[in-house]
C-alpha positions in Angstrom: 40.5 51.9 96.5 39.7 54.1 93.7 41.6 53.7 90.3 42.1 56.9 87.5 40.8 56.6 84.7 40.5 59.1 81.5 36.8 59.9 80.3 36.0 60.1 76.7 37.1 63.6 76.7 40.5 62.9 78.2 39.2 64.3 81.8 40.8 62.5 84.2 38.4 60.8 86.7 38.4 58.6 89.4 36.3 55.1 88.8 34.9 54.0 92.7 33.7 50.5 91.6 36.7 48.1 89.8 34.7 45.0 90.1 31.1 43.8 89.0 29.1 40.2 88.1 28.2 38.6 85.2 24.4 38.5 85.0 24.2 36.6 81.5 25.9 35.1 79.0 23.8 35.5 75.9 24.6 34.1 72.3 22.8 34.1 68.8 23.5 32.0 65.7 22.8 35.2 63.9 22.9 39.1 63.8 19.6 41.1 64.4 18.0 39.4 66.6 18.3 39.1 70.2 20.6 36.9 72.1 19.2 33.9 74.2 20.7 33.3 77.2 23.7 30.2 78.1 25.1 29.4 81.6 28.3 29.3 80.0 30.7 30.4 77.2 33.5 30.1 76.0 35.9 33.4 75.3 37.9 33.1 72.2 41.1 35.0 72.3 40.6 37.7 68.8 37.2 35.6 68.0 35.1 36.6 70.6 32.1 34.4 72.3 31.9 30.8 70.8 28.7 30.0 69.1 27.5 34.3 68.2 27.2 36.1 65.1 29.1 39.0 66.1 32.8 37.0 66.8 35.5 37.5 64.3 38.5 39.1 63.2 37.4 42.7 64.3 37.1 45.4 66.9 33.7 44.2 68.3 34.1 40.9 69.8 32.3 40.9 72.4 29.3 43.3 73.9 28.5 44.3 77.2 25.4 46.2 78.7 25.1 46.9 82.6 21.9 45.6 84.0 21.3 48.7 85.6 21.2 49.7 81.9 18.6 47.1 81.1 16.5 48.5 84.4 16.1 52.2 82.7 14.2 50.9 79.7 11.7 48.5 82.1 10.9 51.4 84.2 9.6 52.9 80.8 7.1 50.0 81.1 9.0 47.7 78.6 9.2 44.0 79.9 13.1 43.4 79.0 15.6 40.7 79.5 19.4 39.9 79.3 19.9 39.4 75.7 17.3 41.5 74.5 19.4 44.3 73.4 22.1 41.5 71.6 24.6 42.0 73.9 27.1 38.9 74.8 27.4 39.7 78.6 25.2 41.3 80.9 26.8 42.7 83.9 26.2 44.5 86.8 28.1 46.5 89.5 30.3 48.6 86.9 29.6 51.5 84.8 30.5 50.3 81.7 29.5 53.9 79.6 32.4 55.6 81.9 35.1 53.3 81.1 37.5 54.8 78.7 38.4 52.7 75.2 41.6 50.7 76.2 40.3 49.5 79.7 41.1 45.7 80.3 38.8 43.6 81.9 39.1 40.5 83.4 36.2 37.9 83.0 36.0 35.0 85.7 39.2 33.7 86.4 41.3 33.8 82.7 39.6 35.9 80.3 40.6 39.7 79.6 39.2 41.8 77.3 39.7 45.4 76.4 37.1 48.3 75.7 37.6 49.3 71.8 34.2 51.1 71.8 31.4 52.8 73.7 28.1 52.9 72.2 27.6 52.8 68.7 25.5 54.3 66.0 22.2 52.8 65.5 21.4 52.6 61.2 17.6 51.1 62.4 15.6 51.4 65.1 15.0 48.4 67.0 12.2 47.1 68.0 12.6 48.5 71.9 13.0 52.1 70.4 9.6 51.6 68.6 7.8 50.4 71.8 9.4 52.9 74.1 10.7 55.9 71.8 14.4 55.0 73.4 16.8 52.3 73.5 20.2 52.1 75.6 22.9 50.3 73.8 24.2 52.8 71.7 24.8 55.1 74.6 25.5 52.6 77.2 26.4 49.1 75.5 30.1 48.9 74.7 32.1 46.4 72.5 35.4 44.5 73.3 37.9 42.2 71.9 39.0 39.7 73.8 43.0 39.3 74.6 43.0 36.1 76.5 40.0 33.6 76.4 38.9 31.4 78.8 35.4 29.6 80.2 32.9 32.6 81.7 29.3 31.3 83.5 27.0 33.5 85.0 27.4 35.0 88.5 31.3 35.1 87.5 33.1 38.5 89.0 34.5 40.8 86.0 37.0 43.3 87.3 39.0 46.2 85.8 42.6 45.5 85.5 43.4 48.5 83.9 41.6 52.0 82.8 43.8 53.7 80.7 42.4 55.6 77.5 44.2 54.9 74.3 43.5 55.3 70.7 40.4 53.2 69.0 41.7 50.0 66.9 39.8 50.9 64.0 
C-alpha cells in the first residue's frame, strides 16, 4: 500500500516501496576516509553509530546510500564497495534520494531515525569522482539523526514509518 509523501519541492507523491534491507553497516575511527564494514552496530539515540567519526551532537548522524546507488558508479567501470563512499548504512530496496527531510525510519527492530538532509555539497572531489568523473553521495546519500537507538546487523529490514516533509534542523 502506497504512502504520500512530499518531494523536495513540496509535490506531493506517492512512495510504492516503505520497506528495504540493510546491506552494511560500515564505521571509521576517522573522517575522510572510507568506512570498513561491521556485522553490527550500535545506534546511539542523538550520537549516531558507536565507534564513527561522523556521530555527535548534530544534524548528520548517521548516513545512508542505496546499493542500487553504489551499482551506478560500478557500471562506470569503478570496482566499489559498501563503505566506499563513507556512508554508515548501506541499504537497499528504498529510494533514499525521494524521501522528503523529516521521514522516520525504522532500523531493525528499535532504532528510528529521521531524514534531516539529502545529498550534500561536495568542498573536494573524492577519489571516485577522479577515477570516474562522477560520484553519487551528494545526490543520492542522505544524513539522519537518530531518535531512538538500538542494535542494527546486516540483512536487518529498515522501513518508513512516516514521510512527511518538514523543515531542516539546521
Amino acid at each position: 500500500m502506497p504512502i504520500l509523501a512530499c518531494d523536495r519541492s513540496g509535490q506531493e507523491i506517492q512512495v510504492e516501496k516503505i520497506s528495504g534491507t540493510v546491506r552494511s553497516i560500515n564505521v571509521a575511527p576517522r573522517v575522510g576516509v572510507r568506512k570498513d564494514p561491521v556485522e553490527r552496530g550500535r545506534l546511539i539515540a542523538q550520537f549516531g553509530l558507536e565507534g564513527d567519526a561522523h556521530a555527535g551532537d548534530w544534524h548528520r548522524q548517521v548516513s545512508l546510500l542505496a546499493e542500487e546507488s553504489i551499482e551506478k558508479i560500478r557500471q562506470k567501470g569503478l570496482a566499489v564497495e559498501a563503505g566506499d563512499f563513507a556512508e554508515n548504512i548501506t541499504t537497499s530496496g528504498l529510494d533514499l534520494p525521494a524521501l522528503p527531510v523529516g521521514t522516520k525510519l525504522q532500523v531493525g527492530n528499535e532504532a528510528i531515525l529521521e531524514v534531516t538532509q539529502i545529498g550534500k555539497v561536495c568542498h573536494t572531489r573524492c577519489h571516485i569522482f577522479y577515477a570516474v568523473g562522477d560520484c553519487v553521495m551528494p545526490r543520492e546519500g542522505i544524513f539522519a539523526r537518530v531518535l531512538v537507538g538500538g542494535e542494527v546487523e546486516v540483512g536487518d529490514p529498515l522501513r518508513i514509518l512516516t514521510a512527511e516533509r518538514t523543515t531542516p534542523p539546521f
